[in-house]
FINUKE-721581 format. One record per residue (C-alpha): residue in three letters; x, z, y; residue number from 0. Coordinates in steps of 0.2 Angstrom, whole numbers, m for minus. Example, Ala and Ser with C-alpha at 12.3 -4.5 7.8 and 13.67 -1.06 7.14 Angstrom:
BEGIN
    aa       X       Z       Y     i
   ALA      62      39     m22     0
   SER      68      36      m5     1
This chain:
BEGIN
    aa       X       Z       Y     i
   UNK      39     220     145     0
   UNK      43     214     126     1
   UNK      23     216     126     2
   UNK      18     205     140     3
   UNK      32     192     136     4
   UNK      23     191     118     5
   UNK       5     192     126     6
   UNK      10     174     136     7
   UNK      18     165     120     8
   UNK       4     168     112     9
   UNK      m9     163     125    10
   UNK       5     147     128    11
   UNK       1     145     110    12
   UNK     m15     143     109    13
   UNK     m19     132     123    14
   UNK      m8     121     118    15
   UNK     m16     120     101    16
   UNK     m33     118     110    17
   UNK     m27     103     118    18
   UNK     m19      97     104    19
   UNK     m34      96      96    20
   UNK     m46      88     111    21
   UNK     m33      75     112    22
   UNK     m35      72      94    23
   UNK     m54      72      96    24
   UNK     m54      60     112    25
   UNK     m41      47     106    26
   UNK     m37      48      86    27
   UNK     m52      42      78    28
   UNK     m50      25      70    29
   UNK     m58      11      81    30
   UNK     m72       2      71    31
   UNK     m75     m16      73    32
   UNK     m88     m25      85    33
   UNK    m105     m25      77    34
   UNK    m103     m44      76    35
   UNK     m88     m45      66    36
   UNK     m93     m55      53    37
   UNK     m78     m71      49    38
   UNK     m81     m85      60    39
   UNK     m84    m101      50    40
   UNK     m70    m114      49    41
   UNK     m73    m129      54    42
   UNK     m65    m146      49    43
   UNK     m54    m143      68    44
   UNK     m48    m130      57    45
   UNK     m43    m134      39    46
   UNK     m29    m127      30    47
   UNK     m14    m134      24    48
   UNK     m14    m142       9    49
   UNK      m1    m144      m4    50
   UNK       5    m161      m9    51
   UNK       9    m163     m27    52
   UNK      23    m177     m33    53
   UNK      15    m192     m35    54
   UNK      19    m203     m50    55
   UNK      35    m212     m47    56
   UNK      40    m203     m32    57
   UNK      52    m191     m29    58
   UNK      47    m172     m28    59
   UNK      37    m169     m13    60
   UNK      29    m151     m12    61
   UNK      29    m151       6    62
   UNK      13    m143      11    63
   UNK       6    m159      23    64
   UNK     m11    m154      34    65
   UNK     m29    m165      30    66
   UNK     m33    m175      44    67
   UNK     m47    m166      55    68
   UNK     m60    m179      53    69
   UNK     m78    m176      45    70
   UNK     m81    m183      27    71
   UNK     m93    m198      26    72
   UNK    m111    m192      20    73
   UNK    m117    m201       5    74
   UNK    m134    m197      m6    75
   UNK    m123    m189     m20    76
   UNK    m116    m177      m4    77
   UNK    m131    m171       5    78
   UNK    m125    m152      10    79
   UNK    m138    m140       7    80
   UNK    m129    m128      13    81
   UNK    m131    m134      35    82
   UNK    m116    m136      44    83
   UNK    m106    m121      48    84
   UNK    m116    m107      37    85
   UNK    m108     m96      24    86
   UNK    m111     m94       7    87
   UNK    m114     m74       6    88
   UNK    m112     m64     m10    89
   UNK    m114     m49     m13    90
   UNK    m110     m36     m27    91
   UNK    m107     m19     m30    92
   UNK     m88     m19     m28    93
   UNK     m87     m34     m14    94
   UNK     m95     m42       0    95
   UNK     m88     m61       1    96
   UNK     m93     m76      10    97
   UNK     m88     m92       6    98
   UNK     m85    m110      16    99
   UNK     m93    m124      10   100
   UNK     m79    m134      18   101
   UNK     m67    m132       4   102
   UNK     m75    m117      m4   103
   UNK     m62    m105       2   104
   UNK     m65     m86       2   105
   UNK     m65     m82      23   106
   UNK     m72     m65      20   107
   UNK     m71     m50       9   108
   UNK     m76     m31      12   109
   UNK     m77     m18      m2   110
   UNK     m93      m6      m3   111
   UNK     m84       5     m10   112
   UNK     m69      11       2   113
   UNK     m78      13      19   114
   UNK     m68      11      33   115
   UNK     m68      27      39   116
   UNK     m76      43      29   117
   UNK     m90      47      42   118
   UNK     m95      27      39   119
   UNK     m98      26      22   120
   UNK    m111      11      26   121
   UNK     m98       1      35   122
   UNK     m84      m6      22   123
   UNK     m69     m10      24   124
   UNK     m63     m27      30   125
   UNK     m49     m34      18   126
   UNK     m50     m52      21   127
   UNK     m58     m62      36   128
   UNK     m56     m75      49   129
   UNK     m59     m70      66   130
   UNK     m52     m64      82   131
   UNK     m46     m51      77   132
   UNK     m37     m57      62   133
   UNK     m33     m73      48   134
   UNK     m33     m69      33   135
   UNK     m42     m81      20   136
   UNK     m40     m86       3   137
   UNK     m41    m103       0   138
   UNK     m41    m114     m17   139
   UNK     m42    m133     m21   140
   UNK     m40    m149     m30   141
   UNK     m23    m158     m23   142
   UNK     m13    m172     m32   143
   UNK     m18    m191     m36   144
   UNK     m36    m189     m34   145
   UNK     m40    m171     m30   146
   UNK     m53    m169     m15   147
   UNK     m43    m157      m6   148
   UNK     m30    m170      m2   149
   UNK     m41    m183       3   150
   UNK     m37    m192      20   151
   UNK     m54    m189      25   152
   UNK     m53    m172      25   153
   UNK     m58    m158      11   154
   UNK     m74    m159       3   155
   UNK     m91    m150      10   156
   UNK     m99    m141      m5   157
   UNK    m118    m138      m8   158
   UNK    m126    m126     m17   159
   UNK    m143    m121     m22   160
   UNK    m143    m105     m10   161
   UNK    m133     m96       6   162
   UNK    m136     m79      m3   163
   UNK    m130     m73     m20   164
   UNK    m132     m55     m26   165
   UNK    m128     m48     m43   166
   UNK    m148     m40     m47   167
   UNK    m148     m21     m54   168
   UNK    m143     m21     m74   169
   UNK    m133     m38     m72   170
   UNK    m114     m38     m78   171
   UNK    m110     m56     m70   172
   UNK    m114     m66     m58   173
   UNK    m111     m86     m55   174
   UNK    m111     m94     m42   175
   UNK    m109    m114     m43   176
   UNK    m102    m126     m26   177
   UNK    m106    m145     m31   178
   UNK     m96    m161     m24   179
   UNK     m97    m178     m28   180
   UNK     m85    m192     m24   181
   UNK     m81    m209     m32   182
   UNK     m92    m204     m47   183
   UNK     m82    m190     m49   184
   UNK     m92    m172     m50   185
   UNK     m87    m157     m45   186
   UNK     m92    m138     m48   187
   UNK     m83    m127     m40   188
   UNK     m87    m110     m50   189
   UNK     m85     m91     m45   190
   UNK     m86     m79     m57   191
   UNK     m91     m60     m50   192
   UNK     m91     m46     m61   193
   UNK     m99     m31     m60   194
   UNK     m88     m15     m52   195
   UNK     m73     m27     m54   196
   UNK     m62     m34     m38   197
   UNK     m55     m48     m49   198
   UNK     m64     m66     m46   199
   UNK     m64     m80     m58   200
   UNK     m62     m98     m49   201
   UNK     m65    m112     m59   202
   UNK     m66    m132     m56   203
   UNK     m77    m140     m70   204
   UNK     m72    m160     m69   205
   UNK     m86    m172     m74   206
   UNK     m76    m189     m74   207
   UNK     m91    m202     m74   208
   UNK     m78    m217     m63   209
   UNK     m70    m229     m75   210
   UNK     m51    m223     m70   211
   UNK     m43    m207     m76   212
   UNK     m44    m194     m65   213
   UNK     m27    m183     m62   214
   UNK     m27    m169     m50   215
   UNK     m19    m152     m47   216
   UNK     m25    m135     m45   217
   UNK     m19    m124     m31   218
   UNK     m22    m105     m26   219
   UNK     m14    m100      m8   220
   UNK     m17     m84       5   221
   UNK     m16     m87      21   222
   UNK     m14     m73      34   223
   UNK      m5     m70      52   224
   UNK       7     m57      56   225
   UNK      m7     m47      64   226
   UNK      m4     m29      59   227
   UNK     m10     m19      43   228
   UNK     m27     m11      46   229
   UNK     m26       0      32   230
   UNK      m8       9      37   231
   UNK      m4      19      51   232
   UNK      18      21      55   233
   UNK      13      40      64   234
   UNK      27      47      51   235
   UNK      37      36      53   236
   UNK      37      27      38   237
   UNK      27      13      37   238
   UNK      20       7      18   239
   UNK      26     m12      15   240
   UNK      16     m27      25   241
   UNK      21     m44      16   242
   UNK      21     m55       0   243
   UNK      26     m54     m16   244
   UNK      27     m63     m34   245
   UNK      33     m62     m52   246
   UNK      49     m73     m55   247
   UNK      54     m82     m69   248
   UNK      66     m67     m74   249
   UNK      52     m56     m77   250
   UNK      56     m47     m61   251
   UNK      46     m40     m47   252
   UNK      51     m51     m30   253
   UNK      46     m44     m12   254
   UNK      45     m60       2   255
   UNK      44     m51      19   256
   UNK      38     m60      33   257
   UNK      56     m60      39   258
   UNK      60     m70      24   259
   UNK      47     m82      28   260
   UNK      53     m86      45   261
   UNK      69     m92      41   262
   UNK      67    m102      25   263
   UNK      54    m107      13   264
   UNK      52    m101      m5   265
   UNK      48    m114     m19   266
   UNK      52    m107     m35   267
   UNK      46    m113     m54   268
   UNK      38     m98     m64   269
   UNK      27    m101     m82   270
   UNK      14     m89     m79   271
   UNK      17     m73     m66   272
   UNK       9     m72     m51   273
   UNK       9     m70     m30   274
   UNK       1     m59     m19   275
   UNK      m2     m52      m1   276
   UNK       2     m33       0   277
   UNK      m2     m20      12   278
   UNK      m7      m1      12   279
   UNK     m20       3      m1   280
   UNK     m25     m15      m7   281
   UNK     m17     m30     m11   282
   UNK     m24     m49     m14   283
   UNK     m16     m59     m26   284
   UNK     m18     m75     m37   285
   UNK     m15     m76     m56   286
   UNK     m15     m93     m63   287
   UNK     m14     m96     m78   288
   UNK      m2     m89     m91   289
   UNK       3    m102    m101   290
   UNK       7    m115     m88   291
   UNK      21    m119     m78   292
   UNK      17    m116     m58   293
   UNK      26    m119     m42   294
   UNK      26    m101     m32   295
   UNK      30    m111     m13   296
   UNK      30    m100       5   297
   UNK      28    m108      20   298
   UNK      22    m107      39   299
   UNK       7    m117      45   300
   UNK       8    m123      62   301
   UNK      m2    m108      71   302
   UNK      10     m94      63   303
   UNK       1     m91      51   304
   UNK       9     m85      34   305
   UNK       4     m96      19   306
   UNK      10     m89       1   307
   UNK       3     m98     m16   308
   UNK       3    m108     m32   309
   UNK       4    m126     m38   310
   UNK      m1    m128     m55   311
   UNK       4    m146     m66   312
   UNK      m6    m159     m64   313
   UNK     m21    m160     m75   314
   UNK     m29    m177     m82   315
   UNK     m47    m180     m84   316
   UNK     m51    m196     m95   317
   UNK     m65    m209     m89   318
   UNK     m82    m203     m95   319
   UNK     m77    m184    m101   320
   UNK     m76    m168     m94   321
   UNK     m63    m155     m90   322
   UNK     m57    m139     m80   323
   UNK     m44    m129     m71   324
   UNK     m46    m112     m66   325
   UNK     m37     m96     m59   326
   UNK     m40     m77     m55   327
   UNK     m42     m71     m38   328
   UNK     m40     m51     m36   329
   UNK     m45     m44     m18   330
   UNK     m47     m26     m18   331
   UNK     m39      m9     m20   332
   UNK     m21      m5     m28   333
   UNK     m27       4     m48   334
   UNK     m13       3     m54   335
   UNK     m22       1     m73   336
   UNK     m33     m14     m70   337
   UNK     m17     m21     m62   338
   UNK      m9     m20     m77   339
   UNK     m20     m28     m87   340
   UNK     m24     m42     m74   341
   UNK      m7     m48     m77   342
   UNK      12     m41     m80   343
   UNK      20     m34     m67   344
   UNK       8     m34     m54   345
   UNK       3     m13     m54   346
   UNK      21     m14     m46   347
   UNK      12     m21     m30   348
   UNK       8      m2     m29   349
   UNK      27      m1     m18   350
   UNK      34      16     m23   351
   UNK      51       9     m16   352
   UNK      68      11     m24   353
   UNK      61      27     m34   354
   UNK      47      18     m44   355
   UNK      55      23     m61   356
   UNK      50      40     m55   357
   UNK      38      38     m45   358
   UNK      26      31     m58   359
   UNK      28      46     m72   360
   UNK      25      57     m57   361
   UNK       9      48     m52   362
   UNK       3      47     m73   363
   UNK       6      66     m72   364
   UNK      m5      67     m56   365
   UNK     m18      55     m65   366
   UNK     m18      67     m82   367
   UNK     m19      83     m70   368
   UNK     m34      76     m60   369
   UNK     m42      68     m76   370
   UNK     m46      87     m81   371
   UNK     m48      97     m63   372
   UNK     m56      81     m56   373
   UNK     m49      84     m36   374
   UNK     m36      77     m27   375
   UNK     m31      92     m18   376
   UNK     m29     105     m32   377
   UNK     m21      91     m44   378
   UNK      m7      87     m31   379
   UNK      m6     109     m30   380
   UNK      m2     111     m49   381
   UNK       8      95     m50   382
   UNK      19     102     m36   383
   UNK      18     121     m48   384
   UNK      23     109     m62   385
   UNK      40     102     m54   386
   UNK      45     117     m47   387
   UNK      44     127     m67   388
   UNK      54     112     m72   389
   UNK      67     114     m59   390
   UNK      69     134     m61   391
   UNK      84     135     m68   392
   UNK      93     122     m55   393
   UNK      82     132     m40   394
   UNK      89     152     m47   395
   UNK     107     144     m46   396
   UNK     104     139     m28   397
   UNK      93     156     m21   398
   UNK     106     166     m29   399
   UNK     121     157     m22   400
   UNK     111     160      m6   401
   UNK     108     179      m8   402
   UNK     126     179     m12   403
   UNK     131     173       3   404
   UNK     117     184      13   405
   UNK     123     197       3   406
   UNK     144     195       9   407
   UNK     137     191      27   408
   UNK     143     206      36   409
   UNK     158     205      29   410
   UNK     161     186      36   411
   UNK     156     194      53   412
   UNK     170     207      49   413
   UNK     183     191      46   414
   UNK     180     183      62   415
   UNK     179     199      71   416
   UNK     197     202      67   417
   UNK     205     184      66   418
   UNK     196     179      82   419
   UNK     200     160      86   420
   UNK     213     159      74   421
   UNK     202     145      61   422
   UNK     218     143      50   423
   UNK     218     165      43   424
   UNK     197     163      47   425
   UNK     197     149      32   426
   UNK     211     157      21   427
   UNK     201     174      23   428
   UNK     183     168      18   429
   UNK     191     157       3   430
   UNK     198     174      m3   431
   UNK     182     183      m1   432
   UNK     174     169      m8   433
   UNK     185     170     m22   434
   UNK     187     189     m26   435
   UNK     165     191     m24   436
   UNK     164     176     m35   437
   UNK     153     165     m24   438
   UNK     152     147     m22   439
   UNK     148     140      m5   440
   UNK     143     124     m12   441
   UNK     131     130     m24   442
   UNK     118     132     m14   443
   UNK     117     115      m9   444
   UNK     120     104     m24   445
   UNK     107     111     m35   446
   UNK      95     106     m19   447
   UNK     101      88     m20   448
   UNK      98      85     m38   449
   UNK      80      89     m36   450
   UNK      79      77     m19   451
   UNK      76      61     m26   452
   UNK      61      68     m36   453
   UNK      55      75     m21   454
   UNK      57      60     m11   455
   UNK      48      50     m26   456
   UNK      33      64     m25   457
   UNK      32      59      m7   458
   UNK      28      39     m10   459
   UNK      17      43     m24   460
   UNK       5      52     m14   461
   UNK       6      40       2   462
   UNK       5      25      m9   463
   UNK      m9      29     m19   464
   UNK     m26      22     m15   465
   UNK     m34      38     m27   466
   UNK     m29      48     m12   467
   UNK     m40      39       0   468
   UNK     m53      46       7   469
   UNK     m51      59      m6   470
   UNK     m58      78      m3   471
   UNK     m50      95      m4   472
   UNK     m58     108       2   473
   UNK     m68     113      17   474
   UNK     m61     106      32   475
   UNK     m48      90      22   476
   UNK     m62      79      17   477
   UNK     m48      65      15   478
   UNK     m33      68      10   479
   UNK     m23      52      16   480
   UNK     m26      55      35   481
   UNK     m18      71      43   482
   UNK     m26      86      45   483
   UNK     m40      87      59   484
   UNK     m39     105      65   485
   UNK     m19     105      61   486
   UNK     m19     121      50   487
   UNK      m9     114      35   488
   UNK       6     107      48   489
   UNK       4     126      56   490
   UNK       5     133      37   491
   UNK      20     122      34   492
   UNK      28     128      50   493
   UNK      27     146      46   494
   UNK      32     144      28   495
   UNK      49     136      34   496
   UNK      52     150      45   497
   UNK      50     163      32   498
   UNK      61     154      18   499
   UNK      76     154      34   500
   UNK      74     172      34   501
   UNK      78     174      14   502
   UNK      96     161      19   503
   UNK     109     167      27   504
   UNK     113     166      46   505
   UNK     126     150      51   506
   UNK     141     157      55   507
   UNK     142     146      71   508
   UNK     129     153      84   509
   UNK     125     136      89   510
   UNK     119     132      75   511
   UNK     109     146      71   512
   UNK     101     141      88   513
   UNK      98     123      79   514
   UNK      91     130      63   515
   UNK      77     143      71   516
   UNK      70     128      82   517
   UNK      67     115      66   518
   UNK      51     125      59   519
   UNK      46     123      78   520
   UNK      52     104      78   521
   UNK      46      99      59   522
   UNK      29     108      63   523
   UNK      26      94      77   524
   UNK      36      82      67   525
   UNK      21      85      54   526
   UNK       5      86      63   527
   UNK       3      69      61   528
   UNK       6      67      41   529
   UNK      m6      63      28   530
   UNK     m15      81      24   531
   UNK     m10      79       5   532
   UNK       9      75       9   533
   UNK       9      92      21   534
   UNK      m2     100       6   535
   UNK      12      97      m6   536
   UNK      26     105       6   537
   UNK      17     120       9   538
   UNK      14     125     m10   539
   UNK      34     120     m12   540
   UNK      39     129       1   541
   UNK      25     144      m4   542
   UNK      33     143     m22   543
   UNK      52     143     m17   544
   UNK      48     158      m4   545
   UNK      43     169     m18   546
   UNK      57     162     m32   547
   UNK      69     165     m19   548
   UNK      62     183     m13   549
   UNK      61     188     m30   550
   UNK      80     183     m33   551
   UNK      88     189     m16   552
   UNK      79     208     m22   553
   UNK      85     206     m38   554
   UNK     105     204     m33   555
   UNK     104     215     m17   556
   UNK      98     228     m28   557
   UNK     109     227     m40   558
   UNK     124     226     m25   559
   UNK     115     243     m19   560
   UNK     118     250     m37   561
   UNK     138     249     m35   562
């Protein structure tokens, strides 16, 4: 009977494994974009807001005011070469960009480098665009006394000498130059690409031939809607951090969630620092310069859309001579070492949470470690070997309060045996058992929540890192950040927490002994849907403290046997 009961659990089992698996097949896989998903154009029925500095004489007025939806007169200085509505396409090996001529904003960028999805490597992933689907854009200008962008008319239609730019095979830098005139004031609006870098120079070179000084000031902004991340998935339940985020004045890292932005605006003073749009894996951000005192503003445009970005001072150009203002622009994935040099502060955009200060040794350990074994998989394996020799000591304290306790076990059944339903003689005879075998019932459990919050740190780490993208294993995980496809790792995990409650003892209370032997079932679904590396780690951990804590459980029960 026992046999034919087990027969059907197992073949229960294994159809419900099958169908796991179909469903995964039919429904799971990440939906790709339309072919035509390129960014729609903006048109002048769809210009951004632009700040307004404080003019001379007037009170302070950085309320961002909207350009007026009309076209900008045509003149022989302002011929478009580029025609009306066409992008300005660059391409290099780290990013795919298109640019407006109207305003020269940025209303596309995809990055060759992180396909969308592993099986796709010639599709790349969409960071910024303006669609259906999704605003996101990064816009920069000129505003103040005389700056183009605040113009009445509307903000200025660039030309350039060609709609395609690439950077050619053995070239380190490439340029590419926007031209406006107005009121016998030229402008170059310059981007500067680099070659395997996500960090875009933009520059405004001032060639003041009028007779009047020309004053104007720079501004960087993101603009993006509340659409939701493309790059993140909440399938365990905890969703990585969709929202701004800047370096203020006190040298602190400042999170802006979109909550934030809804109820009130942000307009703060910082020399230096920097703002940026976060989400899972990559991050945009504008860095102006170092030395200058900006104006970090958030705000809401009239369509919903989030709009977070700089003011810099105003900036003065004397009749008949030339100047410039310029800023960074980084669009691309979190590496947390060109962050750091980019600007201070900004690898924290990399959100490890409230456990950052540990986090980040853990994730220069993991660096070190895969810097010599050169995988992903097997560098998270001995990291997690790593934490476990240096948490020995404090793990032995616990196993070996728990073998004690597995250990005194029958005599605990003997204790409520004879005292029945009598709690009060039940408690006073396990506190003298306790005392007489020299066992401490806590000290199974503190010695587990000292090693939590590195745990929980190790957790973030390896969700939060864009290294662990797309990242191979072996065989069958070919990317580690998305959960395993044929669920054997989540099965592995499963069976490795039954095992380890085998080596405790038994709950005294039968109901929750009934509790306890359903969570390998419960934790085994709960982790289906993890990232593969996450589950990788809790197998080897629980492999690791299986064998510490078989090896201590034999060690005490046969020295118990020896007495």
């Amino acid at each position: 009977m026992n046999l034919q009961r087990n027969i059907l659990i197992a073949a229960l089992l294994v159809i419900t494994y099958l169908m796991v698996l179909q469903w995964n097949k039919d429904y799971d896989q990440q939906e790709l974009p339309p072919a035509a998903s390129t960014a729609a154009p903006v048109t002048n029925t769809d210009l951004p807001d632009v700040p307004r500095a404080p003019a001379a004489g007037q009170a302070d007025s950085d309320v961002p005011q909207a350009a007026e939806a009309t076209e900008s007169p045509a003149s022989a200085e302002n011929a478009a070469a580029v025609p009306a509505g066409q992008l300005v396409q660059v391409r290099t090996d780290a990013l795919n960009v298109s640019i407006d001529p109207v305003g020269g904003d940025i209303v596309s960028l995809s990055l060759p480098k992180y396909p969308m999805r592993k099986d796709r490597p010639d599709l790349p992933f969409q960071l910024l665009e303006q669609s259906g689907n999704r605003t996101y854009i990064a816009q920069s200008g000129l505003a103040g006394a005389n700056g183009p962008d605040a113009r009445e008319v509307g903000r200025p239609r660039y030309e350039s000498e060609s709609t395609r730019y690439e950077l050619a095979e053995g070239q380190d830098s490439l340029t590419v130059d926007l031209n406006f005139e107005d009121n016998g004031v030229r402008y170059t609006k310059r981007f500067t690409f680099t070659r395997g870098d996500y960090l875009i120079g933009v520059e405004y070179l001032v060639d003041n031939q009028s007779g009047e000084t020309w004053t104007g000031n720079l501004f960087g902004q993101i603009k993006r809607d509340d659409s939701s991340d493309p790059s993140s998935s909440s399938a365990t339940g905890m969703a990585t951090y969709l929202g701004a985020a800047y370096w203020s004045k006190e040298g602190d890292y400042t999170k802006i969630p979109m909550g934030d932005m809804d109820d009130a605006r942000l307009r703060e003073t910082n020399t230096g620092g920097w703002i940026a749009w976060l989400q899972h894996y990559f991050v945009s951000a504008w860095v102006p310069g170092e030395e200058q005192t900006h104006v970090y503003q958030t705000r809401k445009d009239t369509q919903g859309n989030y709009i977070v970005g700089f003011v810099s001072p105003a900036a003065s150009v004397a009749a008949g001579s030339q100047g410039s203002l310029s800023a960074d622009f980084y669009a691309g994935p979190k590496i947390q070492d060109r962050l750091e040099e980019i600007s201070k502060g900004l690898e924290l955009t990399v959100d490890y949470g409230f456990l950052w200060w540990i986090a980040q040794p853990l994730f220069w350990v993991l660096s070190m470690i895969h810097s010599v074994v050169g995988n992903w998989g097997w560098s998270i394996i001995l990291l997690t070997v790593l934490i476990k020799a240096i948490f020995f000591p404090l793990s032995a304290t616990s196993y070996r309060s728990m073998a004690n306790m597995r250990r005194v076990a029958p005599k605990l059944q003997a204790l409520k045996e004879q005292y029945g339903d009598d709690r009060q003689k039940m408690s006073q005879g396990m506190m003298e058992l306790y005392k007489k075998e020299k066992i401490n019932p806590l000290g199974g459990c503190l010695p587990i929540l000292v090693q939590m919050p590195v745990f929980i740190a190790l957790y973030w780490t390896l969700m939060e890192s864009v290294e662990m993208r797309q990242a191979e294993w072996i065989g069958w995980i070919t990317d580690l950040s998305l959960k395993d496809p044929y669920f054997i790792l989540p099965i592995l995990m499963g069976v490795t927490m039954f095992i380890q409650q085998q080596l405790n003892p038994a709950p005294p209370d039968p109901m929750q002994a009934k509790v306890m032997k359903m969570l390998p079932i419960v934790f085994t679904f709960f982790f289906l849907w993890f990232p593969a590396g996450l589950v990788l780690y809790w197998v080897v951990n629980n492999i690791l403290s299986i064998a510490q804590q078989w090896y201590i459980t034999r060690q005490i029960e046969g020295a118990a046997a020896k007495q």
